[in-house]
C-alpha positions as CSV (number, residue, x, y, z in Angstrom):
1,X,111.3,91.7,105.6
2,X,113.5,93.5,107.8
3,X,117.4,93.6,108.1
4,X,117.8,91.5,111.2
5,X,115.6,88.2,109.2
6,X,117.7,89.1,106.2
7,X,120.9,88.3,108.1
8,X,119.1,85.4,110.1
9,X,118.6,83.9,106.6
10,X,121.7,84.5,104.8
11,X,123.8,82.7,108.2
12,X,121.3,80.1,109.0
13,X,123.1,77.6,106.3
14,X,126.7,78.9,107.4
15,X,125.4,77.8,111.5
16,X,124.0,74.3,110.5
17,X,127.4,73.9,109.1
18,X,129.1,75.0,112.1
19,X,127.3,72.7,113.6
20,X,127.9,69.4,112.1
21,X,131.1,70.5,111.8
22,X,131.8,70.2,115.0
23,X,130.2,67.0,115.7
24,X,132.9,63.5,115.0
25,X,129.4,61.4,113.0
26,X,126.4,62.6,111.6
27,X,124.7,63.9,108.4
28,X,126.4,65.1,105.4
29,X,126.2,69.0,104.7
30,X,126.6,70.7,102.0
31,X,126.8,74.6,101.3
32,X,125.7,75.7,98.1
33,X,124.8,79.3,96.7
34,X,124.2,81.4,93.4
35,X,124.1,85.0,92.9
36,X,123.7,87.5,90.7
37,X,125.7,90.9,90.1
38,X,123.3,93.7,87.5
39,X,123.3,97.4,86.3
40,X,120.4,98.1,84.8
41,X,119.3,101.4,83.3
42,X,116.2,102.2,80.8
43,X,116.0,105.3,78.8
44,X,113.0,107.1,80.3
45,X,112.5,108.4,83.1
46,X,108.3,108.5,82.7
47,X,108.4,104.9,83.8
48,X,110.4,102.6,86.0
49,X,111.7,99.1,84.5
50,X,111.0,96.6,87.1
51,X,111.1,92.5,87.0
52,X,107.6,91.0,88.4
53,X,106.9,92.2,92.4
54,X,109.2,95.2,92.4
55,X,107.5,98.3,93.5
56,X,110.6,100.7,91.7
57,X,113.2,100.1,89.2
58,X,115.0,101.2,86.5
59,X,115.0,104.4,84.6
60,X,117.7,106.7,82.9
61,X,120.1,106.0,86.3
62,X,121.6,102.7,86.4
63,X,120.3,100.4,89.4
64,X,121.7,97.6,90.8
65,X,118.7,96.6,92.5
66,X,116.5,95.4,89.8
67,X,118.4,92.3,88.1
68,X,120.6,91.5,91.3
69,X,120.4,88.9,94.2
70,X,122.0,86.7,96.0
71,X,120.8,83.2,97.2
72,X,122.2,80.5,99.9
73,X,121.1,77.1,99.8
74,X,122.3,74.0,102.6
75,X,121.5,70.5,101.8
76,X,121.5,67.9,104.7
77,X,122.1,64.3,103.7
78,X,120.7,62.5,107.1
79,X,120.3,59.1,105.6
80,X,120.7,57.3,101.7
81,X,116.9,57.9,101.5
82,X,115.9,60.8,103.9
83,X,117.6,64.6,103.7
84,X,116.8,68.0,103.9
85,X,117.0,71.2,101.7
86,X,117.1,75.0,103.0
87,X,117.3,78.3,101.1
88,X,117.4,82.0,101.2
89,X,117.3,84.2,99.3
90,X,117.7,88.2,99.1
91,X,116.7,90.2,96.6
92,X,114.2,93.6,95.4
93,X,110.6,93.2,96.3
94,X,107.4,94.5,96.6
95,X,108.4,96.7,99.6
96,X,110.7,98.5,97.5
97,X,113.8,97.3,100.0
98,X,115.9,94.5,99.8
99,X,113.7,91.7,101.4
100,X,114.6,88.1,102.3
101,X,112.9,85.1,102.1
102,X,112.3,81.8,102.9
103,X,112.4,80.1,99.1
104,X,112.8,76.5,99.8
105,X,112.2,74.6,103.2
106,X,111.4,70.5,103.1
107,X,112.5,67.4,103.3
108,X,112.9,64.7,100.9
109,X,112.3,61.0,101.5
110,X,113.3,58.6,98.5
111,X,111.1,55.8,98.5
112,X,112.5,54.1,95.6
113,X,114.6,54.4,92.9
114,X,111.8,56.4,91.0
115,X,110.2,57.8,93.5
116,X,110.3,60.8,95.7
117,X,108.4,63.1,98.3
118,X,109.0,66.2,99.8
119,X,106.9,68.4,102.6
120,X,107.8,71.7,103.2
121,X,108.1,75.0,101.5
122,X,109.2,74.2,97.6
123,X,109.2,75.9,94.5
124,X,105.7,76.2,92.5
125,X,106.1,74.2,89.5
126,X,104.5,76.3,86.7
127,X,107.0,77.5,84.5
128,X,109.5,75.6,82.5
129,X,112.1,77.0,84.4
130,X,110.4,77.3,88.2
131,X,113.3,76.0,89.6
132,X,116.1,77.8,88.7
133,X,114.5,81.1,87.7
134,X,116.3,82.6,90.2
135,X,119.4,81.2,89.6
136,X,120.7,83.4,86.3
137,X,123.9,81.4,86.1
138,X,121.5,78.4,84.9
139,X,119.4,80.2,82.6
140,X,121.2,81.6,78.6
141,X,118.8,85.0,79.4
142,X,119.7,87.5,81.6
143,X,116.3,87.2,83.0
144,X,113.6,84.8,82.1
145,X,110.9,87.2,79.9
146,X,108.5,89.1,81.8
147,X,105.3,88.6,79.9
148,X,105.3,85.3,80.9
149,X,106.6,85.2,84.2
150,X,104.7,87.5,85.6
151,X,101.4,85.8,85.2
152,X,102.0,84.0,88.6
153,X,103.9,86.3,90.8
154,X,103.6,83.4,93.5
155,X,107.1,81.4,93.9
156,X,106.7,78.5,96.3
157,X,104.3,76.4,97.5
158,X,103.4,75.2,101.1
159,X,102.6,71.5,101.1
160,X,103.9,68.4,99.6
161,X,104.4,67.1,96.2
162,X,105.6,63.5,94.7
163,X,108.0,63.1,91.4
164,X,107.7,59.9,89.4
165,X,110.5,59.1,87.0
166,X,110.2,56.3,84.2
167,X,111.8,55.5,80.9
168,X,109.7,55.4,77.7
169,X,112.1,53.4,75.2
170,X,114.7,56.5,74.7
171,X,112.7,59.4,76.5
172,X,112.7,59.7,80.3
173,X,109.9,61.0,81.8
174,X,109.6,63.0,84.9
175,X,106.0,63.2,86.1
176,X,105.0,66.0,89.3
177,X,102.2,66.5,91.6
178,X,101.7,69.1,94.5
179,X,99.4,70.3,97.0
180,X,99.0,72.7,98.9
181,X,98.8,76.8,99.7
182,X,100.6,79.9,99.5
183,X,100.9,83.8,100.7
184,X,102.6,86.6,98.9
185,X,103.1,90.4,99.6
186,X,102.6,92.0,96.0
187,X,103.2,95.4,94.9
188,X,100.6,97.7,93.3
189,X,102.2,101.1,93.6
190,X,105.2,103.1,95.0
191,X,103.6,102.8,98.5
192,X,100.8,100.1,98.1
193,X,100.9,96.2,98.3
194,X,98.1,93.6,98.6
195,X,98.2,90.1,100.1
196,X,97.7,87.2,98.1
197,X,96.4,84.1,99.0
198,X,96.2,80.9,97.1
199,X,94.1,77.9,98.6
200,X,94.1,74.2,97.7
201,X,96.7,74.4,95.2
202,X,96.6,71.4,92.5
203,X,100.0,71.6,90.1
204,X,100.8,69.1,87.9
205,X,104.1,68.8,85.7
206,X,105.4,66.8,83.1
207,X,108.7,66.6,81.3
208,X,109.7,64.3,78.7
209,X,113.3,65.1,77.3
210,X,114.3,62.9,74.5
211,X,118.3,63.3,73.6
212,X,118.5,66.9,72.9
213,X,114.7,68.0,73.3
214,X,112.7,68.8,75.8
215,X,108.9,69.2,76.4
216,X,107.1,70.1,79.2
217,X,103.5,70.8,80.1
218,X,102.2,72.2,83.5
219,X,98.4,72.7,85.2
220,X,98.1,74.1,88.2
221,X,94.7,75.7,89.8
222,X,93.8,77.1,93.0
223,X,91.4,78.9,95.2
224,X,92.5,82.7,95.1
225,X,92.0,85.4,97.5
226,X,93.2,89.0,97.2
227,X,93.2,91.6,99.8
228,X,93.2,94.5,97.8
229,X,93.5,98.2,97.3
230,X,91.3,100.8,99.6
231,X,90.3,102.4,95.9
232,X,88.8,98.7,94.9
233,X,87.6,97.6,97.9
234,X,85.3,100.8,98.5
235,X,83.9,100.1,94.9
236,X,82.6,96.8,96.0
237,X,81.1,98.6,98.8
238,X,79.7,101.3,96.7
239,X,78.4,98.4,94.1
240,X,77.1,96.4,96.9
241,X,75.4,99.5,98.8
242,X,73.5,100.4,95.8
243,X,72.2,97.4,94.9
244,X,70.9,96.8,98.3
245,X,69.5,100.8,98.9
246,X,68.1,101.1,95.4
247,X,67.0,97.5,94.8
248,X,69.2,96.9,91.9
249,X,70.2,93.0,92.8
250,X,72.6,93.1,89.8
251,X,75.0,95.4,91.3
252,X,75.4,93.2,94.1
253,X,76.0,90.6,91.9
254,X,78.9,92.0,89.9
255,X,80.7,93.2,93.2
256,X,80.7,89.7,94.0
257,X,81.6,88.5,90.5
258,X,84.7,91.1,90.7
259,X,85.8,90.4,93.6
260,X,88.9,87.9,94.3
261,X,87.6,86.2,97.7
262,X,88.7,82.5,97.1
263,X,88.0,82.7,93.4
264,X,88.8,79.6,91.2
265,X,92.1,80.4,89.3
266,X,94.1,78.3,87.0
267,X,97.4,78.3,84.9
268,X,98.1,76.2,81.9
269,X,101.6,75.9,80.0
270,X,103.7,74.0,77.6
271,X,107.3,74.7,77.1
272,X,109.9,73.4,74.8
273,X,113.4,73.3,75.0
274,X,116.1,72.0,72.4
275,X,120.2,71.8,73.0
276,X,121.2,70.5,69.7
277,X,125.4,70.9,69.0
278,X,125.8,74.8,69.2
279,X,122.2,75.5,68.7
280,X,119.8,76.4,71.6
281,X,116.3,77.2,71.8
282,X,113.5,77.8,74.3
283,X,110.1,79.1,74.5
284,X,106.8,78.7,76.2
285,X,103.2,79.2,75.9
286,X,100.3,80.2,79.0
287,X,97.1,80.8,79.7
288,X,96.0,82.4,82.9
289,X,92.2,82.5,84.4
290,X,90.4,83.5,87.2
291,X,86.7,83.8,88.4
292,X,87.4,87.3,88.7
293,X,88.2,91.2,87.7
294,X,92.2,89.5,87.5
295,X,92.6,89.4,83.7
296,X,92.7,86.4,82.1
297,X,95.8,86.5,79.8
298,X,98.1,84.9,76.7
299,X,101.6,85.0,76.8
300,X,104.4,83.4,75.3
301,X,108.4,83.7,74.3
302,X,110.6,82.5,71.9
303,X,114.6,82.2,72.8
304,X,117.2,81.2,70.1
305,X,121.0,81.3,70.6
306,X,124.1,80.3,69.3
307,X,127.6,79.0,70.7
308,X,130.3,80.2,69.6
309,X,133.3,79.1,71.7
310,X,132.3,80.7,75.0
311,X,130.2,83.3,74.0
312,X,126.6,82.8,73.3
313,X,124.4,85.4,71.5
314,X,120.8,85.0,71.1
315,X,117.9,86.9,70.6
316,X,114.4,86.5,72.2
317,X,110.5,87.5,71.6
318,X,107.7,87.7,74.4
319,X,104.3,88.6,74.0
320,X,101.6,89.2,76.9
321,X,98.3,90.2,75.6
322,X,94.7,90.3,78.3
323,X,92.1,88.0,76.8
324,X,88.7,89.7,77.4
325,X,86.8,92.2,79.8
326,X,85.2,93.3,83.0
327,X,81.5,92.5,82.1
328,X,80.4,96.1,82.6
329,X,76.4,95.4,84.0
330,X,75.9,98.8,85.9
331,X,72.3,100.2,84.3
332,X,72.6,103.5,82.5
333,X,70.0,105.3,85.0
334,X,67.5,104.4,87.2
335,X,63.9,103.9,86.6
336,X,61.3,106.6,86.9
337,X,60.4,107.1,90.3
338,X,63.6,106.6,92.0
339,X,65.7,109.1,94.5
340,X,67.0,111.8,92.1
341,X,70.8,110.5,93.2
342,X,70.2,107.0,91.9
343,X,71.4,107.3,88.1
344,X,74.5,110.0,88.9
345,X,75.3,107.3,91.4
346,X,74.9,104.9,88.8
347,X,77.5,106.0,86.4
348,X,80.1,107.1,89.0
349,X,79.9,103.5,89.6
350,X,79.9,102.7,86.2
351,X,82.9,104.5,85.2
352,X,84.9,102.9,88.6
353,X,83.9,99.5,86.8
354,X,85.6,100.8,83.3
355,X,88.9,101.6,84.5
356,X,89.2,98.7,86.6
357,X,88.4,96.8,82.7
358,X,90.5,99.2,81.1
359,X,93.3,98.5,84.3
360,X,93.3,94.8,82.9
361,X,94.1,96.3,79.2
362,X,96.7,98.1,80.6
363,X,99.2,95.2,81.6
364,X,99.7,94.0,77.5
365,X,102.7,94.7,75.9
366,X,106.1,92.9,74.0
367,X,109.5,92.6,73.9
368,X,112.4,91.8,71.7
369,X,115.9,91.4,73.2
370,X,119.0,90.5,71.9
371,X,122.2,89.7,74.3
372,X,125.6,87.8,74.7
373,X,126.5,85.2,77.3
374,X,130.3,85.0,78.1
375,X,131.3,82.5,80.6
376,X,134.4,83.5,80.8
377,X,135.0,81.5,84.2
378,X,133.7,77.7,85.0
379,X,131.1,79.0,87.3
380,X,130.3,82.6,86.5
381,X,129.4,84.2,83.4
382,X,128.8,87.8,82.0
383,X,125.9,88.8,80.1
384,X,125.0,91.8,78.6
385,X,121.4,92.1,77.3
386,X,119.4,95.0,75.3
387,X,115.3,94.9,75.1
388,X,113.3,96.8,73.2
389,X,110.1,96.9,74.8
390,X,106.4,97.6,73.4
391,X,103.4,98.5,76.3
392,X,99.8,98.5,74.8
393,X,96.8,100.4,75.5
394,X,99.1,102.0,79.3
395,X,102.1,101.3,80.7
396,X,102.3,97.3,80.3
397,X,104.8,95.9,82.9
398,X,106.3,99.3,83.7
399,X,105.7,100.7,87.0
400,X,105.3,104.5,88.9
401,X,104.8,105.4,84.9
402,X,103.8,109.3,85.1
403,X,101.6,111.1,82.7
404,X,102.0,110.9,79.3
405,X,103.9,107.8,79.2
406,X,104.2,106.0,76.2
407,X,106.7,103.5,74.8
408,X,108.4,101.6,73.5
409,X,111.2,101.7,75.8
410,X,114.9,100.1,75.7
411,X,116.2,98.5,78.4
412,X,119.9,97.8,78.9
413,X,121.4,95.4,81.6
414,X,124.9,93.7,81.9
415,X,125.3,91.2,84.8
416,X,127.6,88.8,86.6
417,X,126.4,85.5,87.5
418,X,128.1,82.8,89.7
419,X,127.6,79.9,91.4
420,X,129.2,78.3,94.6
C-alpha cells in the first residue's frame, strides 16, 4: 500500500475526532493506539529472519522493520447499544515496504446483555490470541511463535459474526460465530507475491475461563483460492497439456487435484492459558488442511513464565511439522507406440511435481526462546528475547535463504511496547 493510504490511515481516527470535537452533542469518541518499537538481528546472513508475510528481514544487521509497528484504533459510541470501531495499522509486509492496512472496520449493535453483532471488517478468530496478536504490549512474548501463526497468514474477515456470553456455575463462557470472506497479498519471494482468496468463511470460537484458566477451541473452514506463481501455474498447464495431447487423463487429474481454485480448507485449534499468582502459562495446538498441493500441517507452542516484581522471564517451545505429501501420479514413461517426446516429457513433469512435494517439506522446523519482560512504565514495557531456531529438510520459516543454508539459527530481538 502506498505512502499517501498510509498517512490517510494513520489520520483518519485523529479527523473523526476533530470532528465530533467540534460539534456541542453527539457520539462519544475515543482514540486509542498500540505500538511497537524492535531491533532485530540474526546471526546469518544465508537467510533472512522474517515474522509470517514479510518478503525480507533480519540477518547479521539489525532491522527495525521486522518486529516493529504501529497501530491507531477510534471507537465511536453513537448509542448505549449501537457504536463503531476503526483501525490501522502499519507495519512490514509482503511488499517488502511499510504497508498500511485496513485491520478492523464494523459496527457493533448490543442486542442484549449477552448478546452482540458486528458487520464489517474484524479480526479472524483462529488463534488464541487473534485479537491482540498485534498488539505486543498485551501479549508476555515478544512475538506470538511463528510455527503456529503462520499457518493462516489471513488477519481479518469481511462479514459478520455474533458473540454469546453465559455463565456455567463459576466459568463464563464466550461462544463466537462468523461468516464471511477475505483477500490477502502474500509473499513468496524477494520480488513475488500471490493473492489469496478465502470464500464462505465458517469460524467458530469458544472460550471458557474459569478463575485463573483459560481454554479455548476454534474451527474455521473455507473455500480457498490462490493465484499463484508463473513457475506453478505453467506446471498445471504442462500437466494439463499432456494429459490432453497424449491421452493420459490422470495428468489432468492431478493438475486439478494441485491446484488451489476454491479448494476446501480448514483450521482446527485448542489453546490453553493459566495466570495462577506469579505463574503464567500458554500454548496451543493446530491442524491445517486443504484440498490441495498447500501442506497440511501440525504445530504447536508451549509458553511458561514467571513474575518476579516487574520483570517476567519465560521460556517457550514451537514446533511446525507438514503432515504428508503431494501424491506424485505422473507415469514413469509412456507406452509403446507413443511420440518419442512423451516419457522425457513425462519426468520433467514428474520432477516439477517433486519439488513442489519436497517445497511443502521445506516449511518444518522449531524453536526455543527464552526472554524477559520489563514493564518498567504502566503502559509500555521492554522485552528482550533470544531464539534458537531449528529448519528441517530447507529453510523452514526463513526467507531469501541462499545456497547452502542450513541451521539452526539464533535470533535476537529487544523491543519497546506501549499503549495509548
Amino acid at each position: 500500500m502506498n505512502k499517501h493510504v498510509l498517512i490517510f490511515l494513520l489520520a483518519m481516527p485523529l479527523a473523526i475526532s476533530h470532528a465530533y470535537a467540534e460539534e456541542a452533542v453527539g457520539p462519544a469518541v475515543k482514540l486509542s493506539g498500540y505500538g511497537t518499537a524492535a531491533l532485530t538481528m540474526a546471526d546469518t546472513d544465508k537467510a533472512q529472519f522474517a515474522r509470517p508475510n514479510q518478503a525480507a528481514g533480519a540477518g547479521r544487521t539489525a532491522r527495525t522493520g521486522v518486529d516493529s509497528n504501529l497501530g491507531l484504533q477510534a471507537n465511536v459510541t453513537v448509542t448505549p447499544w449501537l457504536s463503531a470501531t476503526v483501525q490501522g495499522l502499519a507495519r512490514k509486509d509482503g511488499e517488502d515496504d511499510v504497508g498500511a492496512e485496513l485491520a478492523w472496520a464494523f459496527a457493533k449493535a448490543k442486542v442484549s446483555d449477552s448478546f452482540s453483532v458486528r458487520i464489517g471488517r474484524m479480526g479472524l478468530p483462529v488463534f488464541m490470541i487473534s485479537d491482540y496478536r498485534n498488539v505486543g504490549y498485551a501479549n508476555t512474548m515478544l512475538r506470538p511463535p511463528g510455527e503456529m501463526y503462520s499457518q493462516v497468514p489471513l488477519n481479518s474477515i469481511d462479514g459478520i459474526d455474533g458473540t454469546y456470553q453465559f455463565s456455567a456455575g463459576d466459568t463464563s463462557i464466550t461462544t463466537q460465530l462468523a461468516l464471511g470472506r477475505t483477500k490477502a497479498t502474500l509473499a513468496t519471494g524477494p520480488d513475488s507475491t500471490v493473492q489469496v482468496e478465502g470464500k464462505s468463511i465458517v469460524a467458530l470460537n469458544v472460550v471458557a475461563e474459569h478463575g485463573p484458566v483459560t481454554v479455548r477451541f476454534g474451527r474455521a473452514e473455507t473455500r480457498l483460492t490462490i493465484n499463484d506463481s508463473t513457475s506453478l501455474n505453467t506446471l498445471m498447464g504442462s500437466l494439463r497439456a499432456a494429459g490432453s495431447g497424449y491421452r493420459i487423463a490422470q495428468l489432468g487429474a492431478l493438475a486439478d487435484a494441485l491446484e488451489v481454485k476454491d479448494k476446501k480448507a480448514s483450521f482446527t485449534s485448542v489453546g490453553l492459558g493459566l495466570d495462577w499468582n506469579n505463574v503464567l502459562l500458554q500454548s496451543e495446538y493446530a491442524k491445517r488442511k486443504t484440498d490441495s498441493y498447500v501442506s497440511d500441517s501440525t504445530s504447536w507452542y508451549v509458553m511458561g513464565g514467571y513474575r518476579i516484581g516487574a520483570f517476567l522471564p519465560y521460556y517457550s517451545h514451537a514446533s511446525l511439522k507438514a503432515d504428508g505429501r503431494v501424491n506424485n501420479t505422473v507415469p514413469a514413461s509412456c507406452p509403446a507406440g507413443y511420440p518419442a517426446a512423451c516419457t522425457p516429457t513425462l519426468r520433467a513433469l514428474s520432477a516439477g511435481v517433486e519439488t513442489l512435494a519436497t517445497m511443502r517439506n521445506q516449511l518444518e522446523q522449531s524453536t526455543d526462546s527464552i526472554g524477559v519482560r520489563w514493564d518498567f512504565h504502566r503502559s509500555a514495557a521492554l522485552k528482550v528475547q533470544i531464539d534458537r531456531i531449528k529448519p528441517k529438510n530447507g529453510p523452514g520459516l526463513f526467507v531469501q535463504a541462499k545456497p547452502g543454508f542450513h541451521g539452526p539459527v539464533t535470533v535476537a530481538a529487544a523491543a519497546i511496547d506501549f499503549v495509548f
